[in-house]
N, C-alpha and C positions, 0 to 999 in steps of 0.2 A: 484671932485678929478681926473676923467680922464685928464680929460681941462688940469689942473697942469703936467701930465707928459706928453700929448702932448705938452705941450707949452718947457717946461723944458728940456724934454730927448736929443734934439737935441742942445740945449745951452751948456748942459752939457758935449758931446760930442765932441761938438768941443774944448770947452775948457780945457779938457784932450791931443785932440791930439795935440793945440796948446803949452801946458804945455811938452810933449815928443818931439813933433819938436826942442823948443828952447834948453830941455835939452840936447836931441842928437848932436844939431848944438855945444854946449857951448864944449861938451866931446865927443869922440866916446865910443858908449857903444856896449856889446854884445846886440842881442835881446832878450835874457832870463832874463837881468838887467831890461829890460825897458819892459818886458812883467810883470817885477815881480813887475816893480813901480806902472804901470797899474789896478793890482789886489790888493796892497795896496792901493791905492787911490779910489779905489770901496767900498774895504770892510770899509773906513775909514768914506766916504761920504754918504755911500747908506745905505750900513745895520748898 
């Protein structure tokens, strides 16, 4: 089970920030929009 989020937590990582990069490039957002996307995509995927 460790292995899994070693392997995992940094895949997953990046493709959070690459999903905020493209969304910020598409629109400008405040950073409380995109800090708040952030935490719905945690609580959505993780717990």
């Amino acid at each position: 089970m460790d292995q899994e989020i070693i392997i995992f937590a940094p895949i997953f990582a990046v493709l959070i920030g690459f999903m905020v990069y493209k969304i910020s490039k598409k629109r400008k957002r405040s950073a409380k929009s995109i800090y708040k996307l952030i935490d719905d995509l945690e609580k959505k995927y993780i717990y």
